[in-house]
OpenMM code with the backbone's topology and positions (N, CA, C; nanometers):
from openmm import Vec3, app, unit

residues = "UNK UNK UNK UNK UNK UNK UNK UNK UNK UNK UNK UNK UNK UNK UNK UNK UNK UNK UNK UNK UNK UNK UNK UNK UNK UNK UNK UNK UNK UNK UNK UNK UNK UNK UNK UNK UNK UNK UNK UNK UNK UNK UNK UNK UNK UNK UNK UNK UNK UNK UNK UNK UNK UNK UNK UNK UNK UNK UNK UNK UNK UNK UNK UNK UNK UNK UNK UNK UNK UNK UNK UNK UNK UNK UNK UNK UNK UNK UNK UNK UNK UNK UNK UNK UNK UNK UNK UNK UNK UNK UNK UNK UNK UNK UNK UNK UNK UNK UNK UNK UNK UNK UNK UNK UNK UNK UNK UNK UNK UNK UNK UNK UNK UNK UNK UNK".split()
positions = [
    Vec3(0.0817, -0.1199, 0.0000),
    Vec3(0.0000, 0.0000, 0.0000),
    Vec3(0.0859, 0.1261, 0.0000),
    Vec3(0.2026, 0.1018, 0.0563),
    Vec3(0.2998, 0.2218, 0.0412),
    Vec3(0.3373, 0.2658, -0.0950),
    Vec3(0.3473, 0.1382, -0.1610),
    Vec3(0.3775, 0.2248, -0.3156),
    Vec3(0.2705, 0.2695, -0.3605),
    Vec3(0.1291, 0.2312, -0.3692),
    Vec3(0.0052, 0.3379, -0.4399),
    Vec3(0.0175, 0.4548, -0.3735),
    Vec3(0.0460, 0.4720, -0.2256),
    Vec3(0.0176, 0.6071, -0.1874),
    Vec3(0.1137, 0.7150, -0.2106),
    Vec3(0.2853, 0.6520, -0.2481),
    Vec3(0.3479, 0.7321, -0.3331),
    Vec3(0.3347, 0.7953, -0.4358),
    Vec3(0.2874, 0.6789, -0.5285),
    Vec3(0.2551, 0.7478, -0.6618),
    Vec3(0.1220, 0.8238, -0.6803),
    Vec3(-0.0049, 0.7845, -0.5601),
    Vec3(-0.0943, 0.8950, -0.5965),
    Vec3(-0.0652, 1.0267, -0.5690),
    Vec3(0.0418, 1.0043, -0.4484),
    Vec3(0.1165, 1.1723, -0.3996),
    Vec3(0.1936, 1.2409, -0.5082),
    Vec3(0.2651, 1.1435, -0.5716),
    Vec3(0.3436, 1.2079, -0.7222),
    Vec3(0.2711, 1.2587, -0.8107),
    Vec3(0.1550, 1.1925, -0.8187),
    Vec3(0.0243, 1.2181, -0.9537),
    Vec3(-0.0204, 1.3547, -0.9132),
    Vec3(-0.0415, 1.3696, -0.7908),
    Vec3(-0.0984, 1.5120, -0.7484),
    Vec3(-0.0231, 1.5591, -0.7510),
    Vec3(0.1324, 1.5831, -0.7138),
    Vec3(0.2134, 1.6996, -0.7008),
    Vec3(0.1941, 1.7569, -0.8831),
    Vec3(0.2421, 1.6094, -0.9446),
    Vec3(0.2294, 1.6604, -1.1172),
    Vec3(0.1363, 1.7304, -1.1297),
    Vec3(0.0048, 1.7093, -1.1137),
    Vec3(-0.1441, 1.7548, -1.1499),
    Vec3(-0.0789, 1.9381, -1.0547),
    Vec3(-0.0956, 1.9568, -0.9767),
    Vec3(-0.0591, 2.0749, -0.9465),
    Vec3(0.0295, 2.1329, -1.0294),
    Vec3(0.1418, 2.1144, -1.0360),
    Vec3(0.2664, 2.1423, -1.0925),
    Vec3(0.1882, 2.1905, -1.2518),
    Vec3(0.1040, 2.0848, -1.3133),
    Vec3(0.0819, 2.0986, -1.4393),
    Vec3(-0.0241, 2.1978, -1.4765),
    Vec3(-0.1292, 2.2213, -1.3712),
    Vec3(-0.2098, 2.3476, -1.3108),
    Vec3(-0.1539, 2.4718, -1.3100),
    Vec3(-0.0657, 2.4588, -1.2379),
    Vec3(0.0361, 2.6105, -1.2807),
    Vec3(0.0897, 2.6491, -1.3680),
    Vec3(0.0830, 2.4982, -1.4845),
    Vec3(0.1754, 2.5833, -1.6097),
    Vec3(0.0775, 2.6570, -1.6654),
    Vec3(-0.0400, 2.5617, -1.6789),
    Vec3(-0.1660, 2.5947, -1.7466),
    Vec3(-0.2178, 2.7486, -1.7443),
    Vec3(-0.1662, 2.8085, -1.6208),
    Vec3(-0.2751, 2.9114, -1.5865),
    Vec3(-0.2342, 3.0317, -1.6495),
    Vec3(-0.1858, 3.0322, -1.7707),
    Vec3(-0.1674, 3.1561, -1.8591),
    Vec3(-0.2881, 3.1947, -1.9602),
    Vec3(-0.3639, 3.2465, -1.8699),
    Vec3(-0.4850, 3.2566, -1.9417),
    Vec3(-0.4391, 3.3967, -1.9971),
    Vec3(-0.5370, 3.3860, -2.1142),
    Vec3(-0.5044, 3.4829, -2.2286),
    Vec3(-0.6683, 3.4741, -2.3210),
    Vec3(-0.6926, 3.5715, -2.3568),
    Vec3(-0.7945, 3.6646, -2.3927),
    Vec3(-0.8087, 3.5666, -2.5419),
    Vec3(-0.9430, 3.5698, -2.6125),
    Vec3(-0.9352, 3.5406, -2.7412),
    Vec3(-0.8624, 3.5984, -2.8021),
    Vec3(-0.8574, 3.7302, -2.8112),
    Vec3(-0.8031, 3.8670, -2.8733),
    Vec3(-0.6665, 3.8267, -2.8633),
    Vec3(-0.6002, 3.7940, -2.7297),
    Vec3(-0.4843, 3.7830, -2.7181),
    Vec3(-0.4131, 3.6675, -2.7630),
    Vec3(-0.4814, 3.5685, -2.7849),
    Vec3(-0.4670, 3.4260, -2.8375),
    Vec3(-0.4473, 3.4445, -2.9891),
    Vec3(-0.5468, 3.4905, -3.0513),
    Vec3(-0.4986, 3.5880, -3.2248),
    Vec3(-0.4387, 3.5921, -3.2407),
    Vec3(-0.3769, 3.7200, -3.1630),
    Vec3(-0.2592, 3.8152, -3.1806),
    Vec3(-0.1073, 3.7262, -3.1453),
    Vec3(-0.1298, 3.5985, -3.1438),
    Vec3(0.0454, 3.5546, -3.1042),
    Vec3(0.0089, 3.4422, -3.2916),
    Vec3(-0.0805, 3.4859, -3.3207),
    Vec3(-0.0241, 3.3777, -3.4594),
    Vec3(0.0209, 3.5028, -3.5646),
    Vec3(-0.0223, 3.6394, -3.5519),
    Vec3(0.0259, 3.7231, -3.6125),
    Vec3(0.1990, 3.7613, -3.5313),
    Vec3(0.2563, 3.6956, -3.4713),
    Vec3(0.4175, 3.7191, -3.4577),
    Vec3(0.4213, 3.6515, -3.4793),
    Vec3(0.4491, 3.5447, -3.5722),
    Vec3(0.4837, 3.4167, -3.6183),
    Vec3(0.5752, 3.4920, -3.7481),
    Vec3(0.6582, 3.3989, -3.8209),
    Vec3(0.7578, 3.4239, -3.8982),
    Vec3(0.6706, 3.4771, -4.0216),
    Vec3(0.5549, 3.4525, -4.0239),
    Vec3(0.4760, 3.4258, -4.1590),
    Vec3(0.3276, 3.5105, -4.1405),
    Vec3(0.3698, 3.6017, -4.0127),
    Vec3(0.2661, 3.7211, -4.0356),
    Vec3(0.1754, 3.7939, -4.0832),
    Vec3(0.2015, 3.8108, -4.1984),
    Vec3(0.1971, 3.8681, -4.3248),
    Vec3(0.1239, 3.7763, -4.4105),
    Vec3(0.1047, 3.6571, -4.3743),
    Vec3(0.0025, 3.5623, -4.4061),
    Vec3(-0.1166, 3.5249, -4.3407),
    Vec3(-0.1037, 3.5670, -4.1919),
    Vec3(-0.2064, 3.5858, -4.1317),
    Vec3(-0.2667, 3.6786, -4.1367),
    Vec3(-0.2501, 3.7850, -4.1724),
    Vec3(-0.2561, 3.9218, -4.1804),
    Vec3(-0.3753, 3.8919, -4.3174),
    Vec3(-0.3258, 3.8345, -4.4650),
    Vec3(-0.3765, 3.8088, -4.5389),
    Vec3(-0.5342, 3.7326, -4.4998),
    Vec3(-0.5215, 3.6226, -4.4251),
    Vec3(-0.6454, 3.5186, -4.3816),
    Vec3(-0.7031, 3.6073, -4.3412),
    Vec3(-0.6865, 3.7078, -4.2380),
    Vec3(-0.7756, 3.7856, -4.1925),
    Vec3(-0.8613, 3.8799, -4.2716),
    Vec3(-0.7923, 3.9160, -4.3697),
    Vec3(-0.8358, 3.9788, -4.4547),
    Vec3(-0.9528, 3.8793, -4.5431),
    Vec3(-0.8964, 3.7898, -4.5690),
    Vec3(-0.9929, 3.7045, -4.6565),
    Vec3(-1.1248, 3.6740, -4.5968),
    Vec3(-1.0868, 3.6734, -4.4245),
    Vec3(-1.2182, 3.6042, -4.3498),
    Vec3(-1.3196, 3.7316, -4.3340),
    Vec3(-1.2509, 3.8797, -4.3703),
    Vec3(-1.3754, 3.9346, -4.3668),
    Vec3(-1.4405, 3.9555, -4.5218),
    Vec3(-1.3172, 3.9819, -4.5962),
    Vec3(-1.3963, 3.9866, -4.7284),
    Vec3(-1.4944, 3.8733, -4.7600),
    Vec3(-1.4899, 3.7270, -4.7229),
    Vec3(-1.5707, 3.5780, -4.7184),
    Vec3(-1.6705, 3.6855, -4.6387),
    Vec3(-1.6692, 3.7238, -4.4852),
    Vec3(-1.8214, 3.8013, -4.4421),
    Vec3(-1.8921, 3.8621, -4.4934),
    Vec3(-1.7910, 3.9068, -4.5874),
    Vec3(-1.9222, 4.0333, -4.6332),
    Vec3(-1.9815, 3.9724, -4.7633),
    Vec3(-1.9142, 3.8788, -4.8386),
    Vec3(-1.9874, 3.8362, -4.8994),
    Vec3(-2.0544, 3.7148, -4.8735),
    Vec3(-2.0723, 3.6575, -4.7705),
    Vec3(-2.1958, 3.6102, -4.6929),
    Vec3(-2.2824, 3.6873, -4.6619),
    Vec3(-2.3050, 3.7747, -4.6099),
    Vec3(-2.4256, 3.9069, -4.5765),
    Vec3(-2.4492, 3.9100, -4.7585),
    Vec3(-2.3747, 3.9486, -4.8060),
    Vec3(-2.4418, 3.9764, -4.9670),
    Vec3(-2.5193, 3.8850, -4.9921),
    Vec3(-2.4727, 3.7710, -5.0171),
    Vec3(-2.5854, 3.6679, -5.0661),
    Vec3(-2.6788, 3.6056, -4.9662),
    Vec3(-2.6482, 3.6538, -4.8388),
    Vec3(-2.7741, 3.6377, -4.7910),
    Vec3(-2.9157, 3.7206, -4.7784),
    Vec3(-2.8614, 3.8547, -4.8227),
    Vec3(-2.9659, 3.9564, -4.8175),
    Vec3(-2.9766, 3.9153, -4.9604),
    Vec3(-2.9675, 3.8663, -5.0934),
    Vec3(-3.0031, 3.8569, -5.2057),
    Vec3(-3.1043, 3.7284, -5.2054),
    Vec3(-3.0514, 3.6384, -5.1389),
    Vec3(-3.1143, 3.5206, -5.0839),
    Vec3(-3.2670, 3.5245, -5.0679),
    Vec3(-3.2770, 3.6150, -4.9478),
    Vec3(-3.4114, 3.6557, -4.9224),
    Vec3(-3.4428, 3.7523, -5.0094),
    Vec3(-3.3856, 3.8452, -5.1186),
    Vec3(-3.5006, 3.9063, -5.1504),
    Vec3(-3.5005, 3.9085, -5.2920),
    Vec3(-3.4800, 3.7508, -5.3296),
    Vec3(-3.4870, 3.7541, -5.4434),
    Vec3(-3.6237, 3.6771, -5.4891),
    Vec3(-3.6339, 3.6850, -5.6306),
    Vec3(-3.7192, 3.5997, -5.6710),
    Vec3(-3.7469, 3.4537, -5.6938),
    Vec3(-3.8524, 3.3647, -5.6996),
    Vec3(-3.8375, 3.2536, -5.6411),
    Vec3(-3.7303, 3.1874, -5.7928),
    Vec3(-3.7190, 3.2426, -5.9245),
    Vec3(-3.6717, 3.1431, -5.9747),
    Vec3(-3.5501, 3.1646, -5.9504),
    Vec3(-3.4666, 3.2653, -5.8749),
    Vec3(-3.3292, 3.2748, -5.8548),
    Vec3(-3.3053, 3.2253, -5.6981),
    Vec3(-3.4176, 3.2085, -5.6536),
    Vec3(-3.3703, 3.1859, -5.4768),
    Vec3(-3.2543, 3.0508, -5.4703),
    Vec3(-3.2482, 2.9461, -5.5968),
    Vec3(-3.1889, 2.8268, -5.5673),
    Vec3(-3.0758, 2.8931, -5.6146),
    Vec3(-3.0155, 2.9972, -5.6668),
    Vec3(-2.8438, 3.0212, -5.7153),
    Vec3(-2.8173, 3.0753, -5.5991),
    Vec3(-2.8966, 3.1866, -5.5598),
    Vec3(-2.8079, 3.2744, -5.4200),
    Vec3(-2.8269, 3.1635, -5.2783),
    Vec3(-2.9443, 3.0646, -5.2817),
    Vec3(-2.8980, 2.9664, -5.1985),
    Vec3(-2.7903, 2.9071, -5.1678),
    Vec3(-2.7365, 2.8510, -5.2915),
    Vec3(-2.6163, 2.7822, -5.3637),
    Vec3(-2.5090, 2.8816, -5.2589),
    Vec3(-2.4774, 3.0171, -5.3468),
    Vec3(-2.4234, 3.0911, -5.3035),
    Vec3(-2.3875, 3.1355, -5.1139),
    Vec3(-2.5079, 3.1251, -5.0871),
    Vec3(-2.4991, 3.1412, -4.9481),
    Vec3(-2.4124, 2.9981, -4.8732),
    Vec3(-2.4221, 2.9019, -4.9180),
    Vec3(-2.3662, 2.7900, -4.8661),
    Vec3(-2.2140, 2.7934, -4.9035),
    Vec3(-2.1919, 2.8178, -5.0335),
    Vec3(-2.0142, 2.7998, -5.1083),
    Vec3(-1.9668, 2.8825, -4.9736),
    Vec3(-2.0525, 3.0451, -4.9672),
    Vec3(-1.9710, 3.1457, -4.9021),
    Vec3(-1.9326, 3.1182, -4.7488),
    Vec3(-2.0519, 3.0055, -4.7081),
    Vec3(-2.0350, 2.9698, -4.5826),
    Vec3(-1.9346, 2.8734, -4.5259),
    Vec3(-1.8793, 2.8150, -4.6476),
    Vec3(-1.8348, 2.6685, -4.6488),
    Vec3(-1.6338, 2.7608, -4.6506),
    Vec3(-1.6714, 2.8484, -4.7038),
    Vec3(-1.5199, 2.9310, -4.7537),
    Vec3(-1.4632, 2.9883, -4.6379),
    Vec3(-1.5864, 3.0836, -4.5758),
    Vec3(-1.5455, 3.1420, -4.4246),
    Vec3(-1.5332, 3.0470, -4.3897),
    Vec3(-1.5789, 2.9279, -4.3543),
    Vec3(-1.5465, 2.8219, -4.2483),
    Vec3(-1.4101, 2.7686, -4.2334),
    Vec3(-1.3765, 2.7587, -4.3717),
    Vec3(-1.2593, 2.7070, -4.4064),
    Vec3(-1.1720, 2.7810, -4.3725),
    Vec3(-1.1581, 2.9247, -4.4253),
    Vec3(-1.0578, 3.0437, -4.3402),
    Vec3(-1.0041, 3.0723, -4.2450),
    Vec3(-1.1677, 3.0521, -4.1164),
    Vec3(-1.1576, 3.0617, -4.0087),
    Vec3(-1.0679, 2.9406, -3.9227),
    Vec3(-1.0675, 2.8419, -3.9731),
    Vec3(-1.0205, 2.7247, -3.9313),
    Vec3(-0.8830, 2.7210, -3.9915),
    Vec3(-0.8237, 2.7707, -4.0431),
    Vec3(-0.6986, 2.8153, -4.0913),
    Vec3(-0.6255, 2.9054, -4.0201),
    Vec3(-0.7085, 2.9821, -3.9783),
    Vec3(-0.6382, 3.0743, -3.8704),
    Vec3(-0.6458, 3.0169, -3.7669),
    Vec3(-0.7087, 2.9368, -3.6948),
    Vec3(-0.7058, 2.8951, -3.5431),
    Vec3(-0.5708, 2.8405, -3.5912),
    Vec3(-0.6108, 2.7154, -3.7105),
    Vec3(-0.4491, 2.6136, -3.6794),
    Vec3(-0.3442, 2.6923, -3.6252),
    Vec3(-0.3205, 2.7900, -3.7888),
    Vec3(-0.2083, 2.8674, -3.7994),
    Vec3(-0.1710, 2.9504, -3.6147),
    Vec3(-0.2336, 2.9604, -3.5552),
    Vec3(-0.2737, 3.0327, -3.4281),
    Vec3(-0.1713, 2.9368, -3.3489),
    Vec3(-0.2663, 2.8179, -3.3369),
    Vec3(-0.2312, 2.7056, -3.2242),
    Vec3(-0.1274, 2.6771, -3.2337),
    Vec3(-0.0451, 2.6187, -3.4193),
    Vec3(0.1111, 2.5917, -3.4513),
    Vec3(0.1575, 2.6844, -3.3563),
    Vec3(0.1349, 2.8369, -3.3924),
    Vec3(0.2441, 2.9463, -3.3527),
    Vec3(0.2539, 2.9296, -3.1617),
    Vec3(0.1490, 2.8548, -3.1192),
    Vec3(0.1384, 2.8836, -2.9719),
    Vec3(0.1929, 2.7378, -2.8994),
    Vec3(0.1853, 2.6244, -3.0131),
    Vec3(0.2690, 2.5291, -2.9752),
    Vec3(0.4175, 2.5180, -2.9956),
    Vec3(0.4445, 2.5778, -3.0769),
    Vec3(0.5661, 2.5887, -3.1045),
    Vec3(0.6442, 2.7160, -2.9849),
    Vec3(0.5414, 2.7606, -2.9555),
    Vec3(0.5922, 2.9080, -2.8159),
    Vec3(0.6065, 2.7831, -2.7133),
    Vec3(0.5772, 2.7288, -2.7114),
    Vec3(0.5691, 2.6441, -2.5584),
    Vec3(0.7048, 2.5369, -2.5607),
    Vec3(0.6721, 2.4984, -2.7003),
    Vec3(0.8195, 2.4030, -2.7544),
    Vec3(0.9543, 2.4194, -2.6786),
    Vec3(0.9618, 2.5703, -2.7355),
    Vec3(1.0664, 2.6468, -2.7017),
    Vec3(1.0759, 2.6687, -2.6161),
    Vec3(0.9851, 2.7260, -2.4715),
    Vec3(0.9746, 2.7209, -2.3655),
    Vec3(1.0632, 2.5755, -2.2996),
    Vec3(0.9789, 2.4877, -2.3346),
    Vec3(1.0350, 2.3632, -2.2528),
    Vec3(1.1086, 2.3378, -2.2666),
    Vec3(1.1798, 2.3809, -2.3803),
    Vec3(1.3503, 2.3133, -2.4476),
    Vec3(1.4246, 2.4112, -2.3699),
    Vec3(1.3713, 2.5810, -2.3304),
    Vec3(1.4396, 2.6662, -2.2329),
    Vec3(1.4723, 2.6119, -2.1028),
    Vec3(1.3486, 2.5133, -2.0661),
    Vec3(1.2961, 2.5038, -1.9158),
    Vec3(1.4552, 2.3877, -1.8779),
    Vec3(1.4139, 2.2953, -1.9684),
    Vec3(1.4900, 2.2090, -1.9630),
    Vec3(1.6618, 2.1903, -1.9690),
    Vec3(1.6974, 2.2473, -2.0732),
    Vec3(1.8396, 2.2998, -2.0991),
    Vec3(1.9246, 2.3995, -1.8998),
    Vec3(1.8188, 2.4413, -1.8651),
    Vec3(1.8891, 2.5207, -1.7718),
    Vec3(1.9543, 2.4083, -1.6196),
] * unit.nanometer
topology = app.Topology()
chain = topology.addChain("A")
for resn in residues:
    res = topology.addResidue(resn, chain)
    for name in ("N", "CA", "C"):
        topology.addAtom(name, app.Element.getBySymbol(name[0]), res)
């Protein structure tokens, strides 16, 4: 019984220990903003751009959507879905691109942590 109660004491110190790394909470906003310092900036910079130009032309074809006539309602339907399917895709391009840049921050971290 002495060795389970070691290692559940080890499991918790970890679980703490690993609690504290965790607690760098950071803002959506601020979570963004670390895939735009990434080497490749200037590409995020771009997605962003794309994900609003994709918005606005979602609002377009959705206000055409509704106020069109019934024999065109099935193209700007069409339309409303491609545009939805495009932002989606964008948006999910930037999280990755986001998360790489924030896993790779931590990478480095631990290879700091460790080396010392």
């Amino acid at each position: 019984m002495k060795l389970d109660d070691n290692i559940e004491q080890t499991l918790k110190a970890q679980t703490k220990e690993l609690d504290a790394m965790m607690e760098d909470k950071l803002s959506l906003t601020e979570y963004l903003k670390t895939g735009l310092s990434s080497n490749l900036g200037w590409v995020m910079k771009a997605g962003y751009v794309l994900a609003f130009i994709f918005s606005g032309l979602l609002v377009y074809c959705g206000y055409r959507f509704f106020t069109a006539s019934p024999d065109q309602e099935l193209f700007w339907g069409v339309c409303v879905i491609a545009s939805l399917q495009v932002q989606i895709a964008t948006k999910l391009w930037i999280y990755m691109q986001t998360d790489k840049a924030c896993l790779s921050r931590e990478i480095r971290l631990l290879a700091l942590t460790i080396n010392r």
